[in-house]
C-alpha positions in Angstrom: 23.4 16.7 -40.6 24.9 19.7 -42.3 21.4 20.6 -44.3 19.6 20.6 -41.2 22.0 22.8 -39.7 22.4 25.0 -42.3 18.5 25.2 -42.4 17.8 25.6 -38.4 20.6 28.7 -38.3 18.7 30.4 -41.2 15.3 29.9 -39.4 17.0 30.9 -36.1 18.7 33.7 -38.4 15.0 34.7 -39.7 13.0 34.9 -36.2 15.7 37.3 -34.9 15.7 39.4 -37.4 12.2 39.4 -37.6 12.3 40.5 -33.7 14.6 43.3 -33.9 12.6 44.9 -37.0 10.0 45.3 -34.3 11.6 46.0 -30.9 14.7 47.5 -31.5 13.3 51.3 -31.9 11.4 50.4 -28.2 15.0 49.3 -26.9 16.7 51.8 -28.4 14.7 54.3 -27.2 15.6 52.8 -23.6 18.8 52.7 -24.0 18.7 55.9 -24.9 17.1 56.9 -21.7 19.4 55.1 -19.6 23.1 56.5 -21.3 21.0 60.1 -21.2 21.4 60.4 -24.5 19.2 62.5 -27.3 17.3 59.4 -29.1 18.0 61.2 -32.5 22.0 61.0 -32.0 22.7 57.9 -29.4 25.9 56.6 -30.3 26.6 54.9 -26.6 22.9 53.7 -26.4 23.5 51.8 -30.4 26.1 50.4 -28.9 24.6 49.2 -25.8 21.7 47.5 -27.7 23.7 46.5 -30.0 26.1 44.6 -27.2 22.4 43.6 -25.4 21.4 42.3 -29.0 24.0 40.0 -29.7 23.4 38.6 -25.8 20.1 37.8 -26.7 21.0 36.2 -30.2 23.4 33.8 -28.5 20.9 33.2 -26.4 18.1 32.5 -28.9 17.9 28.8 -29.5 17.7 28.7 -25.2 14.8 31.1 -25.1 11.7 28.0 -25.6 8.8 30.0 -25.0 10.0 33.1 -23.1 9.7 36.7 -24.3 12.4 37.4 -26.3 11.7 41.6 -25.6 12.3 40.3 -21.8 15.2 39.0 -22.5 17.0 41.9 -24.5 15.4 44.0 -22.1 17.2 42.1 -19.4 20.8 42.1 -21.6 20.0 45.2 -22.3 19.7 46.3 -18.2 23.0 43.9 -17.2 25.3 45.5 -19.8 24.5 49.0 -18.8 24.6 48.0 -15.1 28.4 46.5 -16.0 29.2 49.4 -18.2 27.4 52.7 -16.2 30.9 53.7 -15.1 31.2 55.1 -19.1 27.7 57.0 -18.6 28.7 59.3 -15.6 29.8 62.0 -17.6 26.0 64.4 -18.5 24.9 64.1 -21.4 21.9 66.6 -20.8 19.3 63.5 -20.3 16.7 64.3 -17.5 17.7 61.0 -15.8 21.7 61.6 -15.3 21.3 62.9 -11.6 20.4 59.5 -11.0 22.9 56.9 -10.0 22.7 53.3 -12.1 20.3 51.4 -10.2 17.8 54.1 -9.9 18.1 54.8 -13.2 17.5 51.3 -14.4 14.2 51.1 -11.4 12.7 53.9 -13.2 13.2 53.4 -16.5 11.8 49.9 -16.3 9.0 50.9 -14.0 7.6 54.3 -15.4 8.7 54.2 -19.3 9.0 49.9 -19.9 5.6 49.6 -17.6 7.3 46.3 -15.0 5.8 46.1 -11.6 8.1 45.8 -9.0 8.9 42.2 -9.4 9.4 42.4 -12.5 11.9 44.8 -12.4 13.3 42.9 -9.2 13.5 39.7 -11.4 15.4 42.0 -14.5 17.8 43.6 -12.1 18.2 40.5 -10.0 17.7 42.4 -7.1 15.3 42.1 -3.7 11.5 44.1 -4.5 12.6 45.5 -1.2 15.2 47.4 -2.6 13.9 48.1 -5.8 10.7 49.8 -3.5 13.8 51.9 -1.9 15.5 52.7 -5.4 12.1 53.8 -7.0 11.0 55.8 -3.6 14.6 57.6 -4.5 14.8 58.4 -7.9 11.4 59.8 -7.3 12.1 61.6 -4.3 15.4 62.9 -6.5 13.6 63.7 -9.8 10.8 65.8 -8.1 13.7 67.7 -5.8 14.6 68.7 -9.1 13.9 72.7 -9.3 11.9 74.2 -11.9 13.7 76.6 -13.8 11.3 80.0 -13.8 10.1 80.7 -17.5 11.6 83.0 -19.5 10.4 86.2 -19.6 11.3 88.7 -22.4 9.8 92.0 -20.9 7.6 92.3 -24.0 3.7 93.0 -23.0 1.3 90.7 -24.1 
C-alpha cells in the first residue's frame, strides 16, 4: 500500500505542477489586479496566489473532471474576499477606488472573461447582485476624471 501511495502523490505532485507552469502567470496577473498592485513587483498578490494555490492543491485529488484554473480562480477570489481588509491601503492600481466585491465582479467579468453566472457561481453570490456590483464599478470607474494632458508650452 505504501508504493501505491508513494506513486499516486508523485502523479498528483506532477499534474499540479504541470498546472501551475501554465496558469500561474494568468493568476498572478489577477491577483495582481485585485491587491492593485504593479504585476512586475506584487509581493501581496504572490502571496495571495500562493495561499489560493495551496487551496487548490489540497483540493486536487477532489477535483474529478473540473477545471482546475476554476478552481484556483475560485480560491483565489475567497481568500482575497477574506483577506481585502489588508488591500485598502492604494497601492496606485486603477481598480483601488473600488470596494472588494466590485472589484472581484470586474475583474472576473472584464479581464478573466465569466458571464454573470459564472462569476455569481465564483463569488457565491445572487447574478442579481453581481448585475448591481458590475452596473457600480462601472458606473465608478467611468466617474473617474481624466486628468488633462500635459502640456509643456513648447510649439509643435
Amino acid at each position: 500500500m505504501g508504493t501505491r501511495r508513494a506513486a499516486a502523490d508523485r502523479r498528483r505532485a506532477r499534474e499540479f505542477e504541470t498546472f501551475t507552469a501554465g496558469a500561474a502567470g494568468r493568476l498572478l496577473h489577477v491577483a495582481a489586479l485585485l491587491t492593485g498592485e504593479n504585476p512586475t513587483h506584487c509581493p501581496a498578490a504572490e502571496r495571495l496566489l500562493t495561499a489560493a494555490l495551496a487551496d487548490t492543491y489540497a483540493a486536487w485529488d477532489t477535483l474529478r473532471g473540473e477545471d482546475p484554473y476554476a478552481c484556483a480562480r475560485t480560491a483565489l477570489a475567497a481568500r482575497f474576499g477574506a483577506s481585502s481588509w489588508r488591500h485598502r491601503r492604494p497601492r496606485g492600481g486603477v481598480l483601488t477606488r473600488l470596494g472588494t466585491r466590485e472589484r472581484l465582479v470586474l475583474v472576473l467579468r472584464l479581464h478573466e472573461g465569466l458571464g454573470e453566472d459564472q462569476t455569481a457561481a465564483t463569488l457565491d453570490l445572487p447574478p442579481d447582485r453581481v448585475r448591481a456590483l458590475y452596473a457600480h464599478a462601472l458606473s465608478t470607474m467611468r466617474s473617474r476624471p481624466v486628468p488633462a494632458p500635459h502640456v509643456d508650452g513648447a510649439a509643435r
